[in-house]
N, C-alpha and C positions, 0 to 999 in steps of 0.2 A: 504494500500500500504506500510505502514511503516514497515507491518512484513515481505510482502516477495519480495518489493522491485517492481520497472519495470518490467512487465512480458516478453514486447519485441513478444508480438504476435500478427499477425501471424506469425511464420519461414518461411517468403517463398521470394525467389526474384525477381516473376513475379506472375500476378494477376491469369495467367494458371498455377502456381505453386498451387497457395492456390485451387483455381476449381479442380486439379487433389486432390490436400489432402485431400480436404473437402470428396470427395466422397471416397476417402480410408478409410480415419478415422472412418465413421461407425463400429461397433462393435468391434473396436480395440483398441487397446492401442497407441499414438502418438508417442511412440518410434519405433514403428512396420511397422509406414507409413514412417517416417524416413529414414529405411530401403530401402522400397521399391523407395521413390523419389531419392536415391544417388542410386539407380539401374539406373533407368530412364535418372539420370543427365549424368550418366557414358557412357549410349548409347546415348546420345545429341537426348533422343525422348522427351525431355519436353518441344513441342511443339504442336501445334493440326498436321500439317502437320511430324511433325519427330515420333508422337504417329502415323498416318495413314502410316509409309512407315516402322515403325516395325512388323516385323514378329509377327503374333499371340502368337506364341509357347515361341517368347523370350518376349512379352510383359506380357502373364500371367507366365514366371520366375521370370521376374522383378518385378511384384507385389505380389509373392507367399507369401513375410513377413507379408503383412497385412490382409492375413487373406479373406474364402470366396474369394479366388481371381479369382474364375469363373465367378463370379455373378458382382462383382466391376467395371470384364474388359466389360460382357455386359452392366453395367450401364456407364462406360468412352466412351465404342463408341456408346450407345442411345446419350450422351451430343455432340461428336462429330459430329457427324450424326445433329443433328438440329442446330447447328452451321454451318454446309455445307450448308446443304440447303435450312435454312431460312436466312442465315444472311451468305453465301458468305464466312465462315471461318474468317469472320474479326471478331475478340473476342473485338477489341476497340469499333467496334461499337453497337457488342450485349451489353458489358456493360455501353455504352451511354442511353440505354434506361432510358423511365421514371421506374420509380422504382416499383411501381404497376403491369405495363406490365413485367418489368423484372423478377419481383417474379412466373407471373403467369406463363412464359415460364421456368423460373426453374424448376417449379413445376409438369410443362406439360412433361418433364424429365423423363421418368419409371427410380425408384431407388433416385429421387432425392425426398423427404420429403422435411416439416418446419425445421429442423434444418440446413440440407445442404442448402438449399436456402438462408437462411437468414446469413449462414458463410459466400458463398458467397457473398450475397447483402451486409455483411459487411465489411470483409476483401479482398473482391477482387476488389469490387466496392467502396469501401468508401461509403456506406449508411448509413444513420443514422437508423439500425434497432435492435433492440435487439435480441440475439440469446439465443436463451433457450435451455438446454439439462437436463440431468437428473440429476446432480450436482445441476444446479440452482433449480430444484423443491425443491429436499429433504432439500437446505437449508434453501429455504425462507418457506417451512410446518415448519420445525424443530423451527424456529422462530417466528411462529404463522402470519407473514404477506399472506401466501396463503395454501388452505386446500388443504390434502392429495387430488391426483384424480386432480387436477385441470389440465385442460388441456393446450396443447402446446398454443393455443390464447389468455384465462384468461390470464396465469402466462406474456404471451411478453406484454399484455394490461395494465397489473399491471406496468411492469419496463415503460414503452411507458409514461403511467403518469404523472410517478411521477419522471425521470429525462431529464431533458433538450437534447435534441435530438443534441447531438452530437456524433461523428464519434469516438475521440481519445478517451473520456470518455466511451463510448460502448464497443470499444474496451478493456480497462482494465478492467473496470468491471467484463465483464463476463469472461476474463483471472484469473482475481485475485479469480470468485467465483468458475472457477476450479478448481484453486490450494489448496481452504479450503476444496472444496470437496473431492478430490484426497487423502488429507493428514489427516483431521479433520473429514470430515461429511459424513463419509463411512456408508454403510449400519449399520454396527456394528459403533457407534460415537464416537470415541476421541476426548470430550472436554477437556478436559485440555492442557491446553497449547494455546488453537484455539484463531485465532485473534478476532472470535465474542463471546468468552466465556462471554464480562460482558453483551453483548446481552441476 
């Protein structure tokens, strides 16, 4: 933390903020969903009911920045859609669930994966879950604590372990192991300089 300070994530100001970015963010760049959310925020549809009373045509404008945004706006109304009709559209109380159940109905989501699930479970929900992406693989292989190939459940069973199940500490972690990835531990690696270089 000392080198790149508070990461301050998630950016979002409501827990249906981080649920819509989670599911932007997929194969994009975080500056791109950006984009897309100050569309959203501009047309006051960052909501489940203000997303359903948007026009089609100007909902996939508005998310045209991040990319895929064919596939993103079918994946935002399968989440809407099962929040109507299992859960009444109350988002406080789908995220009241126990956390097991909440993950499984993330997951029951077409488009929604382990990594969006567990963004969610952790920055929308405050859950103690570790979120893995593909930053966190290449750096903890490059460090010898998990092998190349290991997958989404090994690599969150690894972090699950070995630190103490809290929410704010989850949170940065896996913030700060973006930021070495993003910067340091690119496909092509730029160590020098990297916060885990004496690693």
């Amino acid at each position: 933390m000392a080198h790149f300070g508070p990461r301050h994530w998630w950016p979002a100001e409501t827990p249906f903020e981080v649920i819509i970015g989670a599911i932007l963010t997929q194969n994009t760049a975080w500056s791109n969903v950006e984009k897309a959310i100050d569309r959203l925020k501009k047309a006051q549809a960052l909501t489940p009911d203000g997303l359903r009373r948007l026009p089609s045509a100007e909902f996939l404008e508005a998310i045209r920045p991040s990319g895929y945004y064919n596939i993103k706006a079918a994946r935002v109304k399968a989440f809407l859609d099962m929040l109507s009709t299992r859960y009444g559209n109350d988002l406080e109380r789908f995220l009241s669930l126990p956390t097991h159940t909440l993950r499984e109905e993330l997951l029951a989501v077409p488009g929604i994966g382990p990594e969006t699930a567990d963004s969610i479970l952790l920055y929308a929900a405050g859950r103690p879950v570790f979120v893995i992406d593909a930053y966190t693989v290449r750096i903890m292989a490059r460090h010898g604590y998990l092998a190349e190939g290991t997958t989404y459940g090994e690599a969150q069973g690894f972090f699950m372990r070995h630190l103490p199940r809290d929410v704010p500490l989850f949170n940065e972690y896996h913030a700060l192991l973006v930021a070495v990835g993003k910067q340091y531990c690119r496909p092509a690696p730029r160590c020098r300089g990297c916060p885990l270089e004496s690693l």
